[in-house]
Structure formats: structure tokens, C-alpha cells
C-alpha positions, 0 to 999 in steps of 0.5 A: 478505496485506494492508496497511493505510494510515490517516489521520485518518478515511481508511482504505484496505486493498490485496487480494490481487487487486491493488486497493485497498478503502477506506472512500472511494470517492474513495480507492480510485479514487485509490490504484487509480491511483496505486498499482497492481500496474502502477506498480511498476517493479521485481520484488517478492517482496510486491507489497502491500507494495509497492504500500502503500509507493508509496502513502504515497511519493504520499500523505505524510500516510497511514501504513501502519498495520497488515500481516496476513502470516506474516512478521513485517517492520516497515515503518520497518526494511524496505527500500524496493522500489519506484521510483517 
């Protein structure tokens, strides 16, 4: 599974390892810290989707744009997993 954030020319992609890829090498350091598998306060049953929505709990201008997965959840309808 992965989960894509966007915004404006930003784009930024969590990997099954637990870290971010990003076409910004500022991004991806910056989402690595702020939104890793550590920040999760709480069990998940899907730890990139979590770690997605902590990261436009601290980002607010990105948005979670696209989810590769079998299941088919909408993030407007999901609810939230993650305490910040």
C-alpha cells in the first residue's frame, strides 16, 4: 500500500518501509520527522494511512490525493486514527 499527499508542485508518497519519498528532499526530511511510524501514538491496522493523515494534520495545505491498496476507503469517510 502507499498513500500520496500534493500540494501545489509538492508531492510526497509514504513506502511500505515506513518513510516518506518526495520529489523535495526538504519534504521527505521534513514528513520523516514529523510523520513517522514512531509518531503514531496508537494501534493502526494501516500504519500508511496513518502516517498520511498525520501528515496533513501537520502540513494543512497538502491533501491526501490518491491510495494504492486493495481496499477501497475514501479518506473524507474514514475515521481519523491517529492522536497527535
Amino acid at each position: 500500500m502507499s498513500v500520496k499527499i500534493e500540494w501545489k508542485i509538492f508531492t510526497a508518497e509514504t513506502q511500505s518501509n515506513g518513510t516518506w519519498k518526495s520529489n523535495s528532499p526538504n519534504l521527505e526530511e521534513l514528513l520523516n520527522a514529523i510523520a513517522s511510524p514512531i509518531k503514531i501514538k496508537e494501534y493502526t491496522p494501516d500504519m500508511e494511512y496513518s502516517m498520511a493523515l498525520l501528515a496533513v494534520k501537520g502540513l494543512p495545505y497538502f491533501k491526501i490525493t490518491e491510495i494504492n491498496s486493495g481496499s477501497l476507503r475514501m479518506p473524507d469517510t474514514e475515521i481519523e486514527q491517529v492522536k497527535a
